[in-house]
C-alpha positions as CSV (number, residue, x, y, z in Angstrom):
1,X,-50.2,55.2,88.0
2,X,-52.5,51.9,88.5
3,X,-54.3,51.3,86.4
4,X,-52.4,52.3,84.2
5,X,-55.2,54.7,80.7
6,X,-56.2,52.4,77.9
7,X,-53.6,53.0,75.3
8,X,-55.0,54.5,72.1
9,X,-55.5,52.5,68.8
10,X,-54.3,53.6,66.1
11,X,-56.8,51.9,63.9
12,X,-60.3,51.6,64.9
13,X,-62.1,54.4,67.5
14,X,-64.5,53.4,69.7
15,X,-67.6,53.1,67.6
16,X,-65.8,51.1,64.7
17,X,-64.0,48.7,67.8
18,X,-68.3,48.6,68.9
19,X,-69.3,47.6,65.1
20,X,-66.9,45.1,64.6
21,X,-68.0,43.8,67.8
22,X,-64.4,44.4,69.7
23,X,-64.0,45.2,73.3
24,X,-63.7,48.8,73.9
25,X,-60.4,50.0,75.8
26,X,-61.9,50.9,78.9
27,X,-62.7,47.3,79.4
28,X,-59.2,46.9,81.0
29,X,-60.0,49.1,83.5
30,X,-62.9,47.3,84.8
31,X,-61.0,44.0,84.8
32,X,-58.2,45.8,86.7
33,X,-60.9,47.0,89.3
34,X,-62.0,43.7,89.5
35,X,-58.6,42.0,90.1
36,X,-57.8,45.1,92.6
37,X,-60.9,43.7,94.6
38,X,-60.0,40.4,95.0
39,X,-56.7,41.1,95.7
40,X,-57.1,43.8,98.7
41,X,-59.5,40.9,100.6
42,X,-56.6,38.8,101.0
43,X,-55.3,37.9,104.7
44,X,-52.6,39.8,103.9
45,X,-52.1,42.7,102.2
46,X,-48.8,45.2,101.4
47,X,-49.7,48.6,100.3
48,X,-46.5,50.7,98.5
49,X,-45.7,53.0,96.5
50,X,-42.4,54.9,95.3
51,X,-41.6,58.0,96.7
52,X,-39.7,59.1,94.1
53,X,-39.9,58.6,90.2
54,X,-36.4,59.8,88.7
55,X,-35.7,63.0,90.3
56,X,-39.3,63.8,91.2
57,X,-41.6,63.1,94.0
58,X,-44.5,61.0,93.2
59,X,-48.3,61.8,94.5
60,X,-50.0,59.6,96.4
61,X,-53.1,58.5,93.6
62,X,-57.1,59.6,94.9
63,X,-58.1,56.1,96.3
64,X,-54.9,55.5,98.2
65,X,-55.5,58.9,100.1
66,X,-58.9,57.7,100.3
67,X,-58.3,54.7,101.7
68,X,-55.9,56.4,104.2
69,X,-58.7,58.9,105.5
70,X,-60.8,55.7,106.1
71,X,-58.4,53.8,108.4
72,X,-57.5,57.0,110.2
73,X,-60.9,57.6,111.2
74,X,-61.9,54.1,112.5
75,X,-60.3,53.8,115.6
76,X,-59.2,50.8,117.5
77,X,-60.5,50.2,121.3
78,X,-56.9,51.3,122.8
79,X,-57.4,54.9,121.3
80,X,-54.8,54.4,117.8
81,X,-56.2,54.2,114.6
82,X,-56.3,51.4,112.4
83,X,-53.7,53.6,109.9
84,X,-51.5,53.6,112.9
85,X,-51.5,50.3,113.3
86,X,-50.8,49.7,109.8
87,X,-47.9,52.1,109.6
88,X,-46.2,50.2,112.7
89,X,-46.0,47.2,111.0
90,X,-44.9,48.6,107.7
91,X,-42.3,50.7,109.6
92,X,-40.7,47.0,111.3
93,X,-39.9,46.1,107.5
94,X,-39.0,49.6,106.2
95,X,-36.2,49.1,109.3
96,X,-35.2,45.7,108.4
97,X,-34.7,46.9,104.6
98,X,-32.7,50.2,106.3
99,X,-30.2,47.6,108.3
100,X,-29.9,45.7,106.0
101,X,-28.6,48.8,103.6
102,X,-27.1,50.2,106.2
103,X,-22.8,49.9,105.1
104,X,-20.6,48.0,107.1
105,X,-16.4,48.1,107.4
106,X,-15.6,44.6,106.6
107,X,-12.1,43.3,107.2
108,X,-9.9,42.6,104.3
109,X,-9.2,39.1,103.2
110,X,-5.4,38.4,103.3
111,X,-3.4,36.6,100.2
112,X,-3.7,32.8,100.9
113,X,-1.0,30.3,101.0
114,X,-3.1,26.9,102.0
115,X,-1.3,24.3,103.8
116,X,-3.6,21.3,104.3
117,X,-2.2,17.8,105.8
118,X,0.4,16.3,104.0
119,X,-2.0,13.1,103.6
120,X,-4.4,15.3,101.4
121,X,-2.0,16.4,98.8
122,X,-1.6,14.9,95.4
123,X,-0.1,12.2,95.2
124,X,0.1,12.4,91.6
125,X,0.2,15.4,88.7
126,X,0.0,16.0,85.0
127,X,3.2,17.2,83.6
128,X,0.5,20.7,82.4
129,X,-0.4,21.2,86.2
130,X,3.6,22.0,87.3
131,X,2.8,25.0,85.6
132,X,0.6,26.1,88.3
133,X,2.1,24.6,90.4
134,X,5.0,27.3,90.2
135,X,3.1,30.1,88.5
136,X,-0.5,29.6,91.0
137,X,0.0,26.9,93.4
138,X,-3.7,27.8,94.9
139,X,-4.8,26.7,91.5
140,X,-3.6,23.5,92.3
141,X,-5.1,23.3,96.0
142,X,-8.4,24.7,94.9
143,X,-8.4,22.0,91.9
144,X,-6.2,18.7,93.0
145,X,-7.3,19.3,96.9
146,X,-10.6,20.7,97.0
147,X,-12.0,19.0,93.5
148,X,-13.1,22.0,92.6
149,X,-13.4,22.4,88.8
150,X,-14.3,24.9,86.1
151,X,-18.3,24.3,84.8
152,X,-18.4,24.1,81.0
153,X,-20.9,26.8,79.7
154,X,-23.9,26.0,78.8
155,X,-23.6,27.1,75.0
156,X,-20.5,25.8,73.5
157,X,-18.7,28.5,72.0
158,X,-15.6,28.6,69.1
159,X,-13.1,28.8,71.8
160,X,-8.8,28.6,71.6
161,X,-8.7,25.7,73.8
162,X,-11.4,23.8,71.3
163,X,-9.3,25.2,68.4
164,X,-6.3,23.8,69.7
165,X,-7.8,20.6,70.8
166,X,-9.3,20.3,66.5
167,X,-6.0,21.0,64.9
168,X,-4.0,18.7,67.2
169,X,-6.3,15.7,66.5
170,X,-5.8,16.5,62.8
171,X,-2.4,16.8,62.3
172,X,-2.2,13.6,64.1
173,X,-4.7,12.1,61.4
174,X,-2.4,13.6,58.9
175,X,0.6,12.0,60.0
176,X,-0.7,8.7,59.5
177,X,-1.5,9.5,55.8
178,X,2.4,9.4,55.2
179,X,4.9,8.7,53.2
180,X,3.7,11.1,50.6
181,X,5.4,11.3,47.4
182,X,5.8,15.1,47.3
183,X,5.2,18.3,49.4
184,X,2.4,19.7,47.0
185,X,0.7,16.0,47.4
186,X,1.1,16.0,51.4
187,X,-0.4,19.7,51.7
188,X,-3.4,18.7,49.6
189,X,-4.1,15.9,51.7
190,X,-3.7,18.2,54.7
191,X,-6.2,20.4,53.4
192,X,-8.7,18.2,52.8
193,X,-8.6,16.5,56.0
194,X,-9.0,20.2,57.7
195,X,-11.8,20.3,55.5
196,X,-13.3,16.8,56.1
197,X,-13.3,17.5,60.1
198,X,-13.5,20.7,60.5
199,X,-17.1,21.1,58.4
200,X,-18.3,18.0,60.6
201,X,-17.0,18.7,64.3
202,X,-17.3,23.3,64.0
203,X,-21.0,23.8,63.8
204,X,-20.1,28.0,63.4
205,X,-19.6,29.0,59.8
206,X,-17.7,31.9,61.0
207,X,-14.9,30.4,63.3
208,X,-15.0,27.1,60.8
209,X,-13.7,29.4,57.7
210,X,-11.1,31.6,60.3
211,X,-10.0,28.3,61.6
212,X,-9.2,27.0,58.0
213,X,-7.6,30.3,56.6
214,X,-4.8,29.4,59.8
215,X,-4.4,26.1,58.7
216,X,-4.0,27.1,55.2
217,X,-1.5,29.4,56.4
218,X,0.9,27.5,57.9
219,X,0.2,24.3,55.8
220,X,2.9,25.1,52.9
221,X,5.5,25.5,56.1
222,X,4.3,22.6,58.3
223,X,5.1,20.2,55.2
224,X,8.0,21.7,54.4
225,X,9.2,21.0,57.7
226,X,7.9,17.8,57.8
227,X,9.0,16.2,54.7
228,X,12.5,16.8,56.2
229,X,11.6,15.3,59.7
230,X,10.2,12.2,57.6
231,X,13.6,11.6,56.1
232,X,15.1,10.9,59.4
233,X,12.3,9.0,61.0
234,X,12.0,5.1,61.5
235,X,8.7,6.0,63.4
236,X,6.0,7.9,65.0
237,X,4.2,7.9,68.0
238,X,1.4,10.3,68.6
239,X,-0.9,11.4,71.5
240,X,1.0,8.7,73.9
241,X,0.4,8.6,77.7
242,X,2.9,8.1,80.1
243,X,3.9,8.1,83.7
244,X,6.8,7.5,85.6
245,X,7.0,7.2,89.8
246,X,9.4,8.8,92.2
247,X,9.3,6.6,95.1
248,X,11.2,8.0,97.7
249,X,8.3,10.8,97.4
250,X,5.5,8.6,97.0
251,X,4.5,10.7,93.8
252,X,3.8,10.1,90.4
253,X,4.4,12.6,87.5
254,X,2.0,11.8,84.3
255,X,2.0,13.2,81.1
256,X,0.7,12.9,77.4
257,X,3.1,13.6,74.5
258,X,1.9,15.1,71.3
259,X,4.1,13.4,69.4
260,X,7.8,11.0,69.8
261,X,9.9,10.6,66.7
262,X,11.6,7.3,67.2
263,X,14.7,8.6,64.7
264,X,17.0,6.2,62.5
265,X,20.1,6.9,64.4
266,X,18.0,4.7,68.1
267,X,17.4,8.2,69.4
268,X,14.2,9.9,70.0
269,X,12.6,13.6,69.2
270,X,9.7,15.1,71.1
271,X,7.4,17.7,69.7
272,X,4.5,19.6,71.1
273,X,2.1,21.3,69.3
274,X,1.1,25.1,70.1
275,X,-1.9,26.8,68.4
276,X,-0.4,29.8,70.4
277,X,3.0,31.4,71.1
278,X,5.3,28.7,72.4
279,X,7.0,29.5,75.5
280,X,10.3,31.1,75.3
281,X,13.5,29.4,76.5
282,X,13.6,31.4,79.5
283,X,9.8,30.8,80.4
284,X,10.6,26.8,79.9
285,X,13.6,27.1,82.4
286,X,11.9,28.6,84.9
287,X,8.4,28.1,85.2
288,X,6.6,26.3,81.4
289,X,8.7,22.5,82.0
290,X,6.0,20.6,80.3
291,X,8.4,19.9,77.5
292,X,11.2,19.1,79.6
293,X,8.9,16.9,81.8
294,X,8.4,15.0,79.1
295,X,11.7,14.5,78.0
296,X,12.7,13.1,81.4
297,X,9.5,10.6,81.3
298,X,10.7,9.3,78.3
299,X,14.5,8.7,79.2
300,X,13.4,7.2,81.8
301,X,11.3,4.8,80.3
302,X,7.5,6.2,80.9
303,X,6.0,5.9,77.8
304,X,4.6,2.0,77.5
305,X,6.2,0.0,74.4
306,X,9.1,2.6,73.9
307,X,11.2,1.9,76.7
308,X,14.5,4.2,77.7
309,X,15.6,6.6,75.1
310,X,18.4,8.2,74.4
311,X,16.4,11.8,73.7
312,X,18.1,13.8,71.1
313,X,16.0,17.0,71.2
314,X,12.6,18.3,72.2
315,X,11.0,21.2,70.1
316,X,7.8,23.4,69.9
317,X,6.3,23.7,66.7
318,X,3.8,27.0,66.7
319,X,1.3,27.0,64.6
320,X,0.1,31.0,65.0
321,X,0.0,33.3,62.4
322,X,4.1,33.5,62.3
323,X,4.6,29.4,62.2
324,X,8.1,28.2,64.3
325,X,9.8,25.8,65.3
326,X,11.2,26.6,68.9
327,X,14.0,24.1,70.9
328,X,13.5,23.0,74.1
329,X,16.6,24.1,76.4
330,X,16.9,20.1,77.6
331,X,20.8,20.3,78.4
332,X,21.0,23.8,79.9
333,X,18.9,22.7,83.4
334,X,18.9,19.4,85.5
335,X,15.4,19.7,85.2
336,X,14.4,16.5,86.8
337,X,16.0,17.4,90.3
338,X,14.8,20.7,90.3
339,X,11.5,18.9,89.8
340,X,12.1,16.3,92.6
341,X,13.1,19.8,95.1
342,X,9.8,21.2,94.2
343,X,7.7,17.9,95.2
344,X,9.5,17.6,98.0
345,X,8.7,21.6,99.5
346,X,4.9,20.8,98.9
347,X,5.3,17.7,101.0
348,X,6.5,19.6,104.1
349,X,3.3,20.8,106.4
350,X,4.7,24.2,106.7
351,X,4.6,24.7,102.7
352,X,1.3,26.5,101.8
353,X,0.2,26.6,98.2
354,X,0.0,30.4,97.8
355,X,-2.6,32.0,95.6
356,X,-1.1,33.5,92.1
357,X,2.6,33.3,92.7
358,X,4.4,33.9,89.9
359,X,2.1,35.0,86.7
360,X,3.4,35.7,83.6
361,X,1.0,38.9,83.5
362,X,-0.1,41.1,86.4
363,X,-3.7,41.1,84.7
364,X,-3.6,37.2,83.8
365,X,-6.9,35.9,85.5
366,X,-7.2,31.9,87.1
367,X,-10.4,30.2,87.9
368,X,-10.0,30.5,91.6
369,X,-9.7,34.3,92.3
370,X,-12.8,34.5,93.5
371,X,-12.3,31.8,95.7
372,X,-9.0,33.2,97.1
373,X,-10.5,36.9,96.9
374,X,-8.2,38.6,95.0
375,X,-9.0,41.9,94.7
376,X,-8.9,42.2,98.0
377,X,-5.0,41.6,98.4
378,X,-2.4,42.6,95.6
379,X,0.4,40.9,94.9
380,X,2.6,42.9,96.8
381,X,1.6,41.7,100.1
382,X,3.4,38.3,101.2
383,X,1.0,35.4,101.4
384,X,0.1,34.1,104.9
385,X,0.3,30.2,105.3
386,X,-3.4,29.0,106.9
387,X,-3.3,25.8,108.1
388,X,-6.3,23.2,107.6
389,X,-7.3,20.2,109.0
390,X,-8.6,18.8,106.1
């Protein structure tokens, strides 16, 4: 209904709204008849209305039908009317909107297995991205191949990864506070530093207090655990980059480790911090080697200033609700030719990188689905190779 009935005041009626010298209601409808006129002498003009409201047909309002007798009785020198004329060109887009509707069987999209050149490959990976390279190799394609990258959203949000980024950065601060003289002394200073940063860098009171309730959780068993480390432990080196180069595959394997533990004895003791659940032995075997990765970096001689090392163990400390301490499986594999195997597949031109492989959940969701269009394909179907030329 155009124009739509002045709505009623609750207030002032019409002649206290005329002494107070406000403009009566109906006012609005004039202006509305004004801006109608104007509008209907443009060049041109589209004229619709809804058939339907809900589940009711509508009725055509008094000065549409009006204006609908008028066209049909001027008629046009090749014996139509005016209204037909009108109606054929309304029709032509009422039939474009119809086609456009209209459904259509498209094919299915097949699970991908991309196999660009050999030359576009990486030539180089993080020890975190062999992970998906086993579990969703497309992943890797779509990201190391294509540059294609996850956007950051636009409001910053209390998520796991910034959670786990935050308590990383602070147990390495806290480590550099040592010796203390006593475990009640070293938690204390743990605490404070979580409360030092974390009221600076988490801006959301909420997540800010949930985030120090888990560090005071596992704080009395993180310095437990650490005062005995510390009694074995010439030094430490935290949040250290390293790399090391396979050159009969022209590839380079990099990684960052949380933390090395150059131990009294010449050996060494890798650690890597989990906010989450680490992954089990089995999980590390097969498919989670970031550990083990790292391991073989440092033995042979990755990390700058260290040198080769002797490595006598490699553990996950979890820092979830049930804190652990979980060993790396580092003599039960030989990790580092199973790695070199793997490289060596991807550099053939007949290997694809097939889209979600091997995940550890059927409903586990990657940044590229959409771009391989799953949803389309399950996992049950066997991944095509397509071959690009770039």
């Amino acid at each position: 209904t155009w124009p739509e009935p002045p709505a009623p005041d609750p207030w002032l009626n019409r002649s206290l709204r005329l002494q107070a010298g406000l403009l009566l209601p109906e006012r609005r409808i004039g202006l509305s008849a004004h801006d109608f006129q104007q509008a209907i002498g443009a060049k041109t003009v589209w004229l619709t209305r809804s058939l339907r409201s809900d589940d009711a047909e509508t009725v055509p309002s008094r000065w549409l039908n009006r204006i609908e007798n008028l066209l049909n009785g001027l008629e046009k020198p090749d014996d139509a009317s005016w209204m037909d004329h009108m109606r054929a060109r309304g029709n032509e887009w009422l039939g474009k909107v119809e086609a456009l509707e209209e459904p259509q069987v498209a094919p299915l999209s097949i699970r991908p297995s991309v196999a660009p050149p050999v030359a576009s490959r990486p030539e180089r990976l993080a020890v975190t991205d062999i992970k998906h390279l086993i579990r969703d190799p497309y992943a890797i394609y779509a990201k190391r191949v294509l540059n294609l990258r996850r956007l950051d959203p636009l409001t910053k949000s209390p998520d796991a990864p910034l959670r786990g980024t935050l308590i990383h950065d602070l147990l390495e601060a806290f480590l550099k506070t040592g010796p203390w003289t006593n475990a009640e002394a070293a938690k204390a200073t743990l605490l404070a530093l979580a409360e030092e940063r974390f009221q600076s860098t988490v801006p959301w009171p909420a997540a800010r207090r949930m985030w120090l309730a888990r560090v005071v959780r596992f704080s009395e068993w993180f310095v437990t655990h650490e005062m005995k480390r510390q009694a074995h432990i010439l030094s430490t080196k935290t949040e250290i980059e390293g790399d090391v180069n396979l050159p009969e595959l022209n590839f380079t394997l990099a990684g960052t480790a949380d933390r090395i533990d150059l131990l009294n004895d010449g050996t060494a003791h890798i650690y890597d911090y989990k906010t989450g659940k680490p992954p089990s032995p089995a999980q590390q075997l097969h498919f989670d080697k970031q550990l083990l990765l790292e391991v073989e970096i440092l033995r042979r001689g990755g990390f700058p200033g260290l040198g080769p090392l002797k490595v006598a163990g490699a553990t996950y400390i979890g820092l979830d609700n049930a804190p652990s301490e979980l060993p790396a499986p580092i003599d039960e594999t030989d990790v580092w030719s199973d790695f070199s195997k793997l490289i060596r597949a991807y550099q053939s031109p007949e290997q694809g990188y097939a889209a979600r492989r091997a995940m550890l959940k059927a409903d586990d969701a990657s940044d590229y689905d959409h771009l391989a269009r799953y949803g389309e394909w399950s996992t049950n179907q066997r991944a095509t190779v397509i071959k690009v030329s770039k």
